[in-house]
Structure formats: structure tokens, C-alpha cells
C-alpha positions in Angstrom: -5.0 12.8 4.6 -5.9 15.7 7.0 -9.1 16.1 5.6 -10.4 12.3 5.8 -8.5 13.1 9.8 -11.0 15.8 10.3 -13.6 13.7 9.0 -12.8 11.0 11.9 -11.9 13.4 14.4 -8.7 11.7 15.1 -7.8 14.1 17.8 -3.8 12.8 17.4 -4.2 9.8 18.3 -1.1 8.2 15.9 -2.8 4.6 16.2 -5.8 6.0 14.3 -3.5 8.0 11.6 -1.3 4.6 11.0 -4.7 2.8 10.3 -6.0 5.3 8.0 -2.9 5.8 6.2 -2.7 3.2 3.7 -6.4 3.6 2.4 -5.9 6.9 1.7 -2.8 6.9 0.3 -2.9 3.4 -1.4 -4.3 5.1 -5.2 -2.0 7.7 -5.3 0.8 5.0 -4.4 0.1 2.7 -6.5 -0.3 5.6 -9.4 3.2 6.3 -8.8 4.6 3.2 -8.3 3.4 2.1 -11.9 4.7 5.5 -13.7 8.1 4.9 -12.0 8.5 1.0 -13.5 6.8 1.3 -16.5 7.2 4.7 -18.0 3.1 5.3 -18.7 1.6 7.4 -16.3 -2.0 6.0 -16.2 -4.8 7.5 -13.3 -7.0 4.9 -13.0 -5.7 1.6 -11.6 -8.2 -1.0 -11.6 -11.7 0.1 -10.3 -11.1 3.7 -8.7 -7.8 5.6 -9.3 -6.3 9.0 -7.6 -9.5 10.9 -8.8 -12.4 8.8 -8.2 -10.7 8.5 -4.4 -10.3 12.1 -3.8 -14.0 12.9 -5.4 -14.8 10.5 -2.3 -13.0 11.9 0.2 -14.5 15.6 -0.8 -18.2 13.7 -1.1 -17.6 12.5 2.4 -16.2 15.7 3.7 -19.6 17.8 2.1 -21.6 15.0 4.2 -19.7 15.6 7.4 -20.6 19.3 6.6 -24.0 18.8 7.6 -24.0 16.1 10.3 
């Protein structure tokens, strides 16, 4: 979360962090919302899962490196 915040160049403003907030954090939610209900920890959930989304964040965060 602080990284895709750097990325953005929030700058504190809590509206921003509320908006980003749930796409960030919505594979690693649902992740763990799954595990707790049904006992089978699984990564991927659908399309992209915890891994695929932080591989993302790191690819954007390499692009903001040189821009």
C-alpha cells in the first residue's frame, strides 16, 4: 500500500488512500476471506491472485523508477 502511495504521490491526502485502498488490498482479502470459510488456502482467485498483484505493483514501481 505505501509503495503503490509513492507511486501516486499521495502526499496524505486520506481521500486518495480511501480510494486506493480496496484495489490494493482486495486479492489479499479475498485470499483470506476464502482460507477462513473454507479451510483451503488457494493464491490465485479467479484471474490474478496476491502474487500476480504484487508482481504488478513492483512492475509499476520499476517504471516509476525511471519516469
Amino acid at each position: 500500500m505505501v509503495a503503490v502511495l509513492g507511486i501516486v504521490q499521495s502526499g496524505g491526502d486520506i481521500w486518495l488512500v480511501l480510494a486506493y485502498t480496496p484495489g490494493v488490498m482486495s486479492a489479499h482479502f479475498l485470499v483470506e476471506y476464502r482460507t477462513h470459510f473454507t479451510n483451503f488456502h488457494q493464491l490465485v482467485i479467479g484471474g490474478i491472485g496476491a502474487t500476480e498483484q504484487l508482481c504488478l505493483i513492483m512492475g509499476t514501481c520499476s517504471i516509476a523508477l525511471f519516469f
